[in-house]
C-alpha positions as CSV (number, residue, x, y, z in Angstrom):
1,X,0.0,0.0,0.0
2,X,1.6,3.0,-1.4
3,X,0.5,5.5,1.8
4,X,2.9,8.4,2.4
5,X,0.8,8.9,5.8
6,X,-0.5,7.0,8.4
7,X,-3.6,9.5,8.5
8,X,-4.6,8.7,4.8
9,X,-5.0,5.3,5.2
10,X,-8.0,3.8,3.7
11,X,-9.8,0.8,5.4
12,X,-10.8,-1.8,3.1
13,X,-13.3,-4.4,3.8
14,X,-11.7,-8.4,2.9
15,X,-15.4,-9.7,1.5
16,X,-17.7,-8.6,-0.2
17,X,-20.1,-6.9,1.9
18,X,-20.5,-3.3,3.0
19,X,-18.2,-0.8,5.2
20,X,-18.7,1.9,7.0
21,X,-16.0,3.3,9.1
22,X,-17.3,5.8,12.2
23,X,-14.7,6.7,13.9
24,X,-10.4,6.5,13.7
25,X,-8.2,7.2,16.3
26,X,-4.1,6.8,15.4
27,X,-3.2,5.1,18.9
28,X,0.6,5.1,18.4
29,X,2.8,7.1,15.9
30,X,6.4,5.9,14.2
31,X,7.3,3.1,12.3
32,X,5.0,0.6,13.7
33,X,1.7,2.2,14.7
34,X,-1.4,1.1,15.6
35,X,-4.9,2.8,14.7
36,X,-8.1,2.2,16.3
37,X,-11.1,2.0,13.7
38,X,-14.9,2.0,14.5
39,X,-16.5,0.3,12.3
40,X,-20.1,-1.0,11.0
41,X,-20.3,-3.6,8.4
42,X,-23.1,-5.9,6.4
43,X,-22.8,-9.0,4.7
44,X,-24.2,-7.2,1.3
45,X,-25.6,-4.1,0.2
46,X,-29.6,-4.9,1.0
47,X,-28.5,-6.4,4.5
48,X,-28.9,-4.1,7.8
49,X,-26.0,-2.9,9.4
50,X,-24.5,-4.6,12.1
51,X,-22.1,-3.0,14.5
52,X,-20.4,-1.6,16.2
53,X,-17.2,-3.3,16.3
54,X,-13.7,-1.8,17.1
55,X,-10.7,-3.1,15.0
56,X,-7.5,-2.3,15.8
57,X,-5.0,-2.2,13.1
58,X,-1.1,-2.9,13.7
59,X,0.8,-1.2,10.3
60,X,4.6,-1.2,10.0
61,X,6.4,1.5,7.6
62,X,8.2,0.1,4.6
63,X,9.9,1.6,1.6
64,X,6.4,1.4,0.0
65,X,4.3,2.8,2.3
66,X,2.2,1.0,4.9
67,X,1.9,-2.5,5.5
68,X,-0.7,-4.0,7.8
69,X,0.8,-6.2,10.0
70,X,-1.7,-7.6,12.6
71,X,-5.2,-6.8,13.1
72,X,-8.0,-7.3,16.0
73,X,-11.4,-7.2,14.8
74,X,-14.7,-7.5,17.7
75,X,-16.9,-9.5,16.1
76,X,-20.3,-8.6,18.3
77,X,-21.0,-5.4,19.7
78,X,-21.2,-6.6,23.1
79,X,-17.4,-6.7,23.2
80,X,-17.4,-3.0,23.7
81,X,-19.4,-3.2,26.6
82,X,-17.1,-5.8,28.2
83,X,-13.6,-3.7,27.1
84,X,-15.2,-0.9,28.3
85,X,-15.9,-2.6,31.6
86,X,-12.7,-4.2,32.2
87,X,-11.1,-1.1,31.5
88,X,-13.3,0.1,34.6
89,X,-12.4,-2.5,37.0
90,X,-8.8,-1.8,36.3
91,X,-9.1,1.7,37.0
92,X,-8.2,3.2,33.2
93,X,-11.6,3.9,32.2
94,X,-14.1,6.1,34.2
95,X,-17.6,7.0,32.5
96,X,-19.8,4.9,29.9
97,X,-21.3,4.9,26.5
């Protein structure tokens, strides 16, 4: 992938269903970073959306650009809910959705 920049990425979807991406946050900066998308997806263009999920995305710098590396995808909304609480009982994360 031919990126100068790790903010121009573009997030493409590995079937052939439907993407919609609602949110990025660029969680680490250098020459290996990792970027937080929120995402909803369906399975094809007439299906409702499902979602949301969080993927996290590790990408490495190479001569070419960006190269995905690693990748974390939730695969039912109700993950959020449990990060988020974890990351209450451990003291990071104070508040709710």
């Amino acid at each position: 992938m031919n990126v100068p920049d790790i903010d121009d990425l573009v997030l493409d979807h590995e079937d052939e269903g439907a993407l919609e991406e609602l949110g990025r946050r660029v969680l680490s900066r250098g020459p290996w970073s990792t970027v937080a998308f929120l995402v909803r997806t369906r399975r094809d263009w007439e299906a409702p959306w499902e979602g949301p999920f969080l993927w996290l995305h590790r990408y490495q710098k190479v001569a070419q650009g960006w190269k995905l590396v690693s990748r974390f995808h939730t695969t039912d909304p109700g993950q959020l809910d449990t990060l988020l609480q974890a990351l209450g009982d451990w003291g990071l994360f104070e508040g709710g959705r």
